[in-house]
N, C-alpha and C positions, 0 to 999 in steps of 0.2 A: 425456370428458376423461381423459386417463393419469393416474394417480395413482401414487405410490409410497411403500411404507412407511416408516418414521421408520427401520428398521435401515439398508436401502439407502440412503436420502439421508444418512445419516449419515456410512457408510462411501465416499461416493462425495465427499462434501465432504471430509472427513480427507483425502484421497486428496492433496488441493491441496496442506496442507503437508507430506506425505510427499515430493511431488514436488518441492514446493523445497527441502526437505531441512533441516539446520540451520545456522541464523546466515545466511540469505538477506542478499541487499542490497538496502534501499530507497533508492532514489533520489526527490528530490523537484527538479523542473524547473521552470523558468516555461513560460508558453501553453499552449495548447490539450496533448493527448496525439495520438501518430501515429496514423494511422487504423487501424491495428492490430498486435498486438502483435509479431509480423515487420517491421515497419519500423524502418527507422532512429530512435536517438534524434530529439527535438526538443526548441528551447526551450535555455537555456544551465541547466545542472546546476548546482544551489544548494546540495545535502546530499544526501550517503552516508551513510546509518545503515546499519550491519549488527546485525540485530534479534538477539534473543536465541537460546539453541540449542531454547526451545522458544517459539515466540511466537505462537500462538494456543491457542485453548480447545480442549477436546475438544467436537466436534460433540454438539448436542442439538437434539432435530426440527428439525435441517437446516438451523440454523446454527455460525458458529465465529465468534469475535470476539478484536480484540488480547488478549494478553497479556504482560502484564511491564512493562517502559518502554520505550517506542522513541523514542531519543532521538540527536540527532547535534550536531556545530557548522556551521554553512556555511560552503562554501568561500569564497575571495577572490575568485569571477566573481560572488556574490551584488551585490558593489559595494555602492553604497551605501542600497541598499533594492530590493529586485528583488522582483514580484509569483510567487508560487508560482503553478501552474495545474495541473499533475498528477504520476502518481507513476506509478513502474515496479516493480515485484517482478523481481528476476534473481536466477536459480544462477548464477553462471557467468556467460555471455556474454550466455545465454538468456534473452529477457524471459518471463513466463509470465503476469504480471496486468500490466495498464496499468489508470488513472484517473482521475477528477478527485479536487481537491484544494480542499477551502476551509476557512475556520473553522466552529468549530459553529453549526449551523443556518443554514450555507449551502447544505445539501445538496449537496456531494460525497460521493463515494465513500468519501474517509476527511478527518478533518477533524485540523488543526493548530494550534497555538496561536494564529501569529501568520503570518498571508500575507505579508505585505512584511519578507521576510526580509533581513537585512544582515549584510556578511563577520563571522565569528567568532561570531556570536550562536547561543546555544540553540536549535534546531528541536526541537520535541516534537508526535508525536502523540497526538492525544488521542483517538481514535476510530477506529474500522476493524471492519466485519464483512461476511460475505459469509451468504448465504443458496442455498440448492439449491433448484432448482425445485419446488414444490408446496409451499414450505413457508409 
């Protein structure tokens, strides 16, 4: 089995939010996520949050997790209670992380307050980390 040191997964995780740079955009969507992160959106778009200028940890043995608040209001196609189902990370235009999305200890990718989200209401994440192989 490959193994790699805690410097390299470290620096090779950091590497993620260098690359999206600062004040990314999270989008949160309803349904499933496209089958990969070059495909077109899916699912009607619920909340634009654009996260902090620095919004995750600094990597330790090869993970990184939120930081700060990442919080938005939903748009008006939320309607009147629309189910969240995944998230997108974009610079730009570019998607670079897709996910699932559910409340805690639904085991998504990153978890929310509240899934059935309605126009104007507070979206808050509560959860999000990502982990580098071997760790």
């Amino acid at each position: 089995m490959l193994q790699f040191s805690d410097t390299l997964r470290n620096n090779r995780i950091n590497q993620f939010e260098t690359t999206l740079g600062t004040s990314p955009h999270l989008f949160i969507r309803s349904g499933p996520p496209p089958a990969n992160c070059a495909a077109a959106d899916a699912g009607v778009m619920l909340c634009d949050i654009t996260l902090p200028s620095d919004w995750l940890t600094t990597a330790a043995l090869g993970n990184k997790s939120k930081l700060g608040t990442w919080q938005g209001i939903a748009d008006a196609a939320a309607g009147p209670g629309t189910n969240a189902g995944h998230f997108r990370l974009k610079a730009g235009a570019t998607t670079h992380c897709q996910g699932t999305l559910t409340m805690t200890g639904g085991g998504g990718n990153m978890t929310i307050d509240n899934v059935t989200i309605i126009a104007g209401q507070p979206v808050n994440v509560t959860a999000f980390a990502i982990t580098d192989g071997n760790a």
